[in-house]
N, CA, C and O of each residue as an XYZ file, in Angstrom:
588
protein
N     187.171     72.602    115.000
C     186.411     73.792    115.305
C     185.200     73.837    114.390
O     185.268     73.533    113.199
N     184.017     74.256    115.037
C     183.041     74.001    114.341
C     182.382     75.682    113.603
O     183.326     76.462    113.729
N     181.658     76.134    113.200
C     181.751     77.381    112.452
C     180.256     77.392    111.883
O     179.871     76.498    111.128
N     179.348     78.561    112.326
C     178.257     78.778    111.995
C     177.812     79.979    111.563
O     178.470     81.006    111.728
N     176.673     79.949    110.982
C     176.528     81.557    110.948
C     175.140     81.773    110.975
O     174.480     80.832    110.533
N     174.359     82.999    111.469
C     173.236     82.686    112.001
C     172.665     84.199    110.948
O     173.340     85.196    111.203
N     171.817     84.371    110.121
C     171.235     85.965    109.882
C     169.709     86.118    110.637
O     168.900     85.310    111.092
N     169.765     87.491    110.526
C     168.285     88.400    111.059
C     168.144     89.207    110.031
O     169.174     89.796    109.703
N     167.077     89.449    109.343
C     167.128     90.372    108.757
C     165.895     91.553    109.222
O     164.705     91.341    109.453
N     166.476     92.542    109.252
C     166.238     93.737    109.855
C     165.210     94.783    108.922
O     165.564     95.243    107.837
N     164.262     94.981    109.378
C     163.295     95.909    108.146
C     163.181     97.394    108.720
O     162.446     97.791    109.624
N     164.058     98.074    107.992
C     163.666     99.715    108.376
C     162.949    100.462    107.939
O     163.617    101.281    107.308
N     161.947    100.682    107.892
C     161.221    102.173    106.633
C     160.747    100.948    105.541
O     160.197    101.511    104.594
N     160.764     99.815    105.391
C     160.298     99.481    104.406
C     161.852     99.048    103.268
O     161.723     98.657    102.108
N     163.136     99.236    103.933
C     164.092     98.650    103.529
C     165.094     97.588    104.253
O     165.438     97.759    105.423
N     165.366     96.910    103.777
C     165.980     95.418    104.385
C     167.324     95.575    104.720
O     168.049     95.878    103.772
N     168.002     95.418    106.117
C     168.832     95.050    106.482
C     169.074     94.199    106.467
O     168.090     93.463    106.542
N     170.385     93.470    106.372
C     170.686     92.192    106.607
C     171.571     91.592    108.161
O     172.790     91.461    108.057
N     171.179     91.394    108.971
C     171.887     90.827    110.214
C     172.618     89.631    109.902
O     171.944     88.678    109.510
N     173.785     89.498    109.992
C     174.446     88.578    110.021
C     175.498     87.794    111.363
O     176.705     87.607    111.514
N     174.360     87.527    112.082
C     175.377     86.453    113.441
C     176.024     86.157    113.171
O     176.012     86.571    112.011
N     177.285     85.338    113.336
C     178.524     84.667    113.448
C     178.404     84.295    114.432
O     178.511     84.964    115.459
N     177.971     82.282    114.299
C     178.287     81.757    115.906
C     179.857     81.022    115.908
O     180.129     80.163    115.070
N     180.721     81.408    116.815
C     181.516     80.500    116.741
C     182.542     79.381    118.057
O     182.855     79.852    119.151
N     182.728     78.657    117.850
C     183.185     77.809    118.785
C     185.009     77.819    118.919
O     185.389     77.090    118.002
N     186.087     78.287    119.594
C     186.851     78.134    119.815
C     187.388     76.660    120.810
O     187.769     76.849    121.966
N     187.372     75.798    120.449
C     187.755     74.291    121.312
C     188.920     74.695    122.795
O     190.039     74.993    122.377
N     188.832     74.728    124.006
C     189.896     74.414    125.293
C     190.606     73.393    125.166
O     190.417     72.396    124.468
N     191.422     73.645    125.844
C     192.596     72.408    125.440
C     192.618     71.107    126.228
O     193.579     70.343    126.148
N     191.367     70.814    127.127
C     191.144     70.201    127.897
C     190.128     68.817    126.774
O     190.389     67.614    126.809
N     189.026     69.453    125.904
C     188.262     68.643    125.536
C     187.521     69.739    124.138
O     187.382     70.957    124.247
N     187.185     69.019    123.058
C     186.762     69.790    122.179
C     185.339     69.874    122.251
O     184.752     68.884    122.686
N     184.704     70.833    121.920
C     184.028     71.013    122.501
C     182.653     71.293    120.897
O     182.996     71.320    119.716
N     181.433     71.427    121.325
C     180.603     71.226    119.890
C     179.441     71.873    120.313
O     178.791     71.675    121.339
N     179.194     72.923    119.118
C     178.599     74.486    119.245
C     177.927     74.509    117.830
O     178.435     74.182    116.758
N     176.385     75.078    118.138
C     175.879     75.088    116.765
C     174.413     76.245    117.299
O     173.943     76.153    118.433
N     174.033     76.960    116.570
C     172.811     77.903    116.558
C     171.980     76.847    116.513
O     172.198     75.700    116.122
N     170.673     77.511    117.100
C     169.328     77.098    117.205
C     168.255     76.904    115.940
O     167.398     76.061    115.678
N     168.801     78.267    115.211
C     167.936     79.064    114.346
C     168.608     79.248    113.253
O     169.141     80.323    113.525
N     168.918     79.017    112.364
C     169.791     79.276    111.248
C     169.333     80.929    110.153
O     170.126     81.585    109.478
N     167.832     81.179    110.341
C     167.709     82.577    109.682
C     166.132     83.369    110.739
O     165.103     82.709    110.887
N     166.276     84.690    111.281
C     165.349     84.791    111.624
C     165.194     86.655    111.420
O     166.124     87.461    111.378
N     163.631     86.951    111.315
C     162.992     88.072    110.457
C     162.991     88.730    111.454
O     162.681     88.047    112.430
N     163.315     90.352    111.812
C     163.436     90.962    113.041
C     162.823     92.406    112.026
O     163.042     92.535    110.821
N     162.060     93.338    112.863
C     161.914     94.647    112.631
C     162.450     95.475    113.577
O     162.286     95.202    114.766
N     163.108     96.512    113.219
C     163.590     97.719    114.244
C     163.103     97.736    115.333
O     161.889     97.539    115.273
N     163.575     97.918    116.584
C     162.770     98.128    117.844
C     162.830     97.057    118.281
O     163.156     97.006    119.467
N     162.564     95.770    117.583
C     161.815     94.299    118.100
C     162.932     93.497    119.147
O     163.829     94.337    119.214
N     163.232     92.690    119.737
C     163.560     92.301    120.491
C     164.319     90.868    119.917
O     163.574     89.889    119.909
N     165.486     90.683    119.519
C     165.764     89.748    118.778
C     167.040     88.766    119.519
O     168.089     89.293    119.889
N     166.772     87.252    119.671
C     167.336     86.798    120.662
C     168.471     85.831    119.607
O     167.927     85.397    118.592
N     169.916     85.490    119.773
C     170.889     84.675    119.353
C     171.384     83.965    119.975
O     172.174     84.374    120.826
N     171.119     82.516    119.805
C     171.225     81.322    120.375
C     172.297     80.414    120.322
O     172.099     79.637    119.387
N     172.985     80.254    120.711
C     174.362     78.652    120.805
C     173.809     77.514    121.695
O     173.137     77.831    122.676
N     174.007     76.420    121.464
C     173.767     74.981    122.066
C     175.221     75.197    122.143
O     175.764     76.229    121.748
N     175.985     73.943    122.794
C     176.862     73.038    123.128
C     176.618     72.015    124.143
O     175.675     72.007    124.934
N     177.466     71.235    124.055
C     177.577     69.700    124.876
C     178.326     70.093    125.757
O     177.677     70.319    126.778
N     179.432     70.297    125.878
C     180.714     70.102    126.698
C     179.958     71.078    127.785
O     179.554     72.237    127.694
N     179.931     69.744    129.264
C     179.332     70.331    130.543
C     180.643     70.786    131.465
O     180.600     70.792    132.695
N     181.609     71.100    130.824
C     182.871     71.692    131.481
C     183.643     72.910    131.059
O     184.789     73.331    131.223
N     182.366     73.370    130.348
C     182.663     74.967    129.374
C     182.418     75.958    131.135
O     181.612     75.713    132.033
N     183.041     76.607    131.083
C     183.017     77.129    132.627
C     182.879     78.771    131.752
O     183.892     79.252    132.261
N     182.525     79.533    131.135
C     182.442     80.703    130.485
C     182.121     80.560    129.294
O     182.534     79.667    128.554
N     181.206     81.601    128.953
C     181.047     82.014    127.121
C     181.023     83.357    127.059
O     180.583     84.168    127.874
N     181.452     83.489    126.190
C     181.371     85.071    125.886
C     180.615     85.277    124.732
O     179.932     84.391    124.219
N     180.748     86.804    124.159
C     179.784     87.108    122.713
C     180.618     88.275    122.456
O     180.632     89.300    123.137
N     181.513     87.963    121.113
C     181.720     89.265    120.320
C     181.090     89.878    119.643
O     180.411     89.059    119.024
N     180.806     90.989    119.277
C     180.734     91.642    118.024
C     181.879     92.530    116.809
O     182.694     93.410    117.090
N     181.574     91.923    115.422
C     182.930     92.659    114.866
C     181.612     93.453    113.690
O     180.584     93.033    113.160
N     182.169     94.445    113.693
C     181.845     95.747    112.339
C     182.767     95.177    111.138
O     183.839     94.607    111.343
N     182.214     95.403    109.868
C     183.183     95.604    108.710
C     184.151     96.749    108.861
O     183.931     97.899    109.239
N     185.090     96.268    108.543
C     186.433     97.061    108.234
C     187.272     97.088    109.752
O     188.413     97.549    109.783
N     186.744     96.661    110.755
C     186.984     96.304    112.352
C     187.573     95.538    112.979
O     187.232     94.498    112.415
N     188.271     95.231    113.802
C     188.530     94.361    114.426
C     187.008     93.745    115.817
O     186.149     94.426    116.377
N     187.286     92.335    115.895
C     185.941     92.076    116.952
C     186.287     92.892    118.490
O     187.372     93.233    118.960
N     184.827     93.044    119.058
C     184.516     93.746    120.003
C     184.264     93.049    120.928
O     183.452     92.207    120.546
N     184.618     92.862    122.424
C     184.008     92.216    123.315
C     182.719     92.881    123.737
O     182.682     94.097    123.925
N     181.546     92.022    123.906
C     180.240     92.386    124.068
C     180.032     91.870    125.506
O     179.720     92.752    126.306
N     180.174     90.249    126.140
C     179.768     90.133    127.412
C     180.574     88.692    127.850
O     180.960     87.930    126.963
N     180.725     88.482    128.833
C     180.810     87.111    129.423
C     179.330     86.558    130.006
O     178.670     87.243    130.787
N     178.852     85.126    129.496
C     177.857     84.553    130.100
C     178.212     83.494    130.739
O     178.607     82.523    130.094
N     178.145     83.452    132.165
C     178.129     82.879    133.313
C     177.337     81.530    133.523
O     176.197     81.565    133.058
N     177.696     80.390    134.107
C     176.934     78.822    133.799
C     176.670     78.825    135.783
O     176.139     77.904    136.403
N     177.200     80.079    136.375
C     176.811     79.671    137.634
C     175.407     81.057    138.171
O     175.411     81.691    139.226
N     174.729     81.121    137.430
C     173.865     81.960    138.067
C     173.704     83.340    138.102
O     172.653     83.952    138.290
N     175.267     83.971    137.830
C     175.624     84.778    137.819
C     174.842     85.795    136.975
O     174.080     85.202    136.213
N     174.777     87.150    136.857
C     174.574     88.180    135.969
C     175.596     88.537    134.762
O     176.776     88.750    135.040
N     175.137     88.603    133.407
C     176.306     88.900    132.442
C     176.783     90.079    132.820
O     176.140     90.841    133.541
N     178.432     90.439    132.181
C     178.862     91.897    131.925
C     179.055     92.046    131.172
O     180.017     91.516    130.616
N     178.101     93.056    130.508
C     177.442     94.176    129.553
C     177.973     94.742    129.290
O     178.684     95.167    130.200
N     178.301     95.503    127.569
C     179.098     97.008    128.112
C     177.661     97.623    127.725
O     177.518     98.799    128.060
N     176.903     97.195    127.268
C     175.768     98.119    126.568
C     174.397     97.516    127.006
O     174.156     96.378    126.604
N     173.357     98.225    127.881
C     172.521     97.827    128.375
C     171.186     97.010    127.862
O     170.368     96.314    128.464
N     171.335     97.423    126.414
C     170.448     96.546    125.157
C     170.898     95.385    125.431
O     170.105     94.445    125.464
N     172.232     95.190    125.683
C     172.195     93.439    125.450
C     172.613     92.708    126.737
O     173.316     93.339    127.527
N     172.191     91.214    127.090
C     172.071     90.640    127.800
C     172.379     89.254    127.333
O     172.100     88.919    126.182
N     172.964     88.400    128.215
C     173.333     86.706    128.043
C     172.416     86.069    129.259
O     172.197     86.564    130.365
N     171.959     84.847    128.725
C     171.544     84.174    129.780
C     172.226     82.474    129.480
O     172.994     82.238    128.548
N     171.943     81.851    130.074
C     172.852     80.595    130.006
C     171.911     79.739    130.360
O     171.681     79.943    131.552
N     170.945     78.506    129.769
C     170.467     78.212    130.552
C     170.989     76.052    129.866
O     171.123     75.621    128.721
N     171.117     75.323    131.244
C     171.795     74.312    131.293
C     171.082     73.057    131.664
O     170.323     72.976    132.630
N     171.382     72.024    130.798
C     170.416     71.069    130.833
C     171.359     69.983    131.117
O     172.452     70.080    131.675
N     170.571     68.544    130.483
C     171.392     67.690    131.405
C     172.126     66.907    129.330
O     173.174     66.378    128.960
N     171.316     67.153    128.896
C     172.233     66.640    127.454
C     172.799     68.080    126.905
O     173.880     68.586    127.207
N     172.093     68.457    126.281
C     172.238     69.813    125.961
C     171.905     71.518    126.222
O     170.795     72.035    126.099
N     173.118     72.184    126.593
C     172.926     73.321    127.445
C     173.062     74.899    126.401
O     173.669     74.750    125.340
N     172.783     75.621    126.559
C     172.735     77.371    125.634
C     172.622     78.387    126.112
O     171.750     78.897    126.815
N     173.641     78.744    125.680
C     173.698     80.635    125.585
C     172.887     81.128    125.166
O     172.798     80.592    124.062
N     172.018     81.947    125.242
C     171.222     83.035    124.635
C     172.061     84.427    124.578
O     172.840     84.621    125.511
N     171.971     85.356    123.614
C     172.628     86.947    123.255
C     171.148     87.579    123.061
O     170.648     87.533    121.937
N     170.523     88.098    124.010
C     169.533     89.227    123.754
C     169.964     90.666    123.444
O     170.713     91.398    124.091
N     169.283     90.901    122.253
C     169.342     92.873    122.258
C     167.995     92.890    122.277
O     167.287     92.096    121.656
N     167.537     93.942    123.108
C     166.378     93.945    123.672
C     165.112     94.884    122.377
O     163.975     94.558    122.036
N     166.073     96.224    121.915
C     165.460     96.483    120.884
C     166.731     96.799    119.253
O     167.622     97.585    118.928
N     166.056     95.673    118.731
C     167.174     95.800    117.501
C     166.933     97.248    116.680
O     165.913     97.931    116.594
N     168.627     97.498    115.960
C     168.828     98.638    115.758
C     169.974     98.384    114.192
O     170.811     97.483    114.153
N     169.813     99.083    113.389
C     170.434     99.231    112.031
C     171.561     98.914    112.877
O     171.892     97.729    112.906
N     172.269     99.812    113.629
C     173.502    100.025    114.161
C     173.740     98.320    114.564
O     174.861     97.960    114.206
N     173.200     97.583    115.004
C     173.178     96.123    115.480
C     173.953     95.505    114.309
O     175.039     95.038    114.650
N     173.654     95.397    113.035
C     174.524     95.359    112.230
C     175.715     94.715    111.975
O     176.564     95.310    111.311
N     175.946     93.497    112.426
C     177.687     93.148    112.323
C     177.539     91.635    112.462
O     176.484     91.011    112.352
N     178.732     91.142    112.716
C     179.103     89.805    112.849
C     179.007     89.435    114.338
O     178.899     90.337    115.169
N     179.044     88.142    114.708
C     178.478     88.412    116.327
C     179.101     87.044    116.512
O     179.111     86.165    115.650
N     179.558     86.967    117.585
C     180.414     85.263    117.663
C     180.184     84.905    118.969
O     179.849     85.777    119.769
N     180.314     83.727    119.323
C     179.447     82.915    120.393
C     180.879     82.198    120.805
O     181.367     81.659    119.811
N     181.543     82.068    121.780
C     183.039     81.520    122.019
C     182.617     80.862    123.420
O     181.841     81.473    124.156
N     183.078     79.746    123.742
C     182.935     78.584    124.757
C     184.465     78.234    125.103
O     185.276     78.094    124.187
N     184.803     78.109    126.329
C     186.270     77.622    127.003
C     186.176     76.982    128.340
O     185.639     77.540    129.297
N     186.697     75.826    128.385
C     187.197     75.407    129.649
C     188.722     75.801    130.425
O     189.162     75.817    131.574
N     188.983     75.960    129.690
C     190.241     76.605    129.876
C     190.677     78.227    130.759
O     189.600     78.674    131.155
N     191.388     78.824    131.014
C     191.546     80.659    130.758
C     192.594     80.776    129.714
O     192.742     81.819    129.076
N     193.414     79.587    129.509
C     194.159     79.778    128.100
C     193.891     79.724    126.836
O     194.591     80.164    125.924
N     192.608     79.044    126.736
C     192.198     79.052    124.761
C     192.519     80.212    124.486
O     192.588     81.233    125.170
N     192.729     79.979    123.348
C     192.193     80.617    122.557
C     191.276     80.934    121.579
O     191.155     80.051    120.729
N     190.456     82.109    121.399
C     189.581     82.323    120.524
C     190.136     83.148    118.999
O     190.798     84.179    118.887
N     189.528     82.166    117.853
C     189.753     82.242    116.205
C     188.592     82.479    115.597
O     187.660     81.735    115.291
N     188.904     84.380    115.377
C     187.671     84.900    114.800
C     188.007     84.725    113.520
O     189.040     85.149    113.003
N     187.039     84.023    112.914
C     186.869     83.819    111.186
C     186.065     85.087    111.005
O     185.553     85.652    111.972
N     185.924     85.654    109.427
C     184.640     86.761    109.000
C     184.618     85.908    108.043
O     185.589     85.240    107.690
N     183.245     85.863    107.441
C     182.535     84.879    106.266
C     182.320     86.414    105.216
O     182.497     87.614    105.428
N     181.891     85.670    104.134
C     181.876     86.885    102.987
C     179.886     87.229    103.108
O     179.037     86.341    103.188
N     179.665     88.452    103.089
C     178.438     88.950    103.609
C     177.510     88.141    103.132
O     176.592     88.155    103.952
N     177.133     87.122    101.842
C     176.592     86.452    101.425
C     176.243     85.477    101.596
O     175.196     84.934    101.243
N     177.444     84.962    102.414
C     177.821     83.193    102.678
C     176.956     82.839    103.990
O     177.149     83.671    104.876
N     176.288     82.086    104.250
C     175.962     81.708    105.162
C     176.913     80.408    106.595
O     177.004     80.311    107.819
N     177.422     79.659    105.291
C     178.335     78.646    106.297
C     179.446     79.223    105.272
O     179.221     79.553    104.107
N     181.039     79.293    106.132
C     182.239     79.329    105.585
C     183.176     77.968    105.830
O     184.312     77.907    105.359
């Protein structure tokens, strides 16, 4: 299992948030599978439009999803992103998945359309061929960039 972590950091009023992505890869039991961010740190201001990226290889990932977990929380399901065309499901209209698929390497995108303090959390990127994987949410220590 491979394990990433992606930050934004967020400027409010002239004080710094820290965004901390969590990309992560849960392997199907069919084929393991290999997941890594685009972007390893990127500068976002309130309002702005801030996009979170996964690559993978494995052209037999048939679903991705995107959690989000809060401190002190358990993770949140945020969306399923679709490899057939499909539209994501959202629970929250800020954010959006798009999927877009190549012939070596294919990616998820996680848009929030306008970032928000509240945005705030750990955010995980999960890939399956399977409907049985399972997904293994790690939390990294707020500092750490790779765990």
């Amino acid at each position: 299992m491979l394990l990433f972590a992606l930050s934004v950091l967020v400027t409010l009023l002239g004080q710094q948030q820290m965004f901390y992505f969590l990309l992560l890869l849960s392997p199907g039991e069919v084929s393991t599978q290999n997941i890594k961010p685009l972007d390893t740190v990127k500068r976002v201001s309130e309002g702005d439009p801030v996009t979170l990226s996964c690559s993978y290889s494995d052209s037999n990932a048939y679903n991705l999803q995107w959690y989000r977990q809060y401190p002190s929380s358990g993770p949140e399901f945020l969306l399923f992103a679709y490899e057939k065309n499909q539209n994501s499901d959202s629970i929250l209209s800020r954010i959006t998945a798009e999927v877009i698929k190549a012939k070596d390497q294919s990616h998820v995108n996680l848009t929030i359309s306008s970032a928000a303090v509240s945005d705030s959390a750990l955010y995980y990127c999960t890939a399956s061929n399977t409907v049985s994987s399972a997904i293994l949410l790690l939390k990294c220590s707020a500092w750490t960039l790779f765990c």
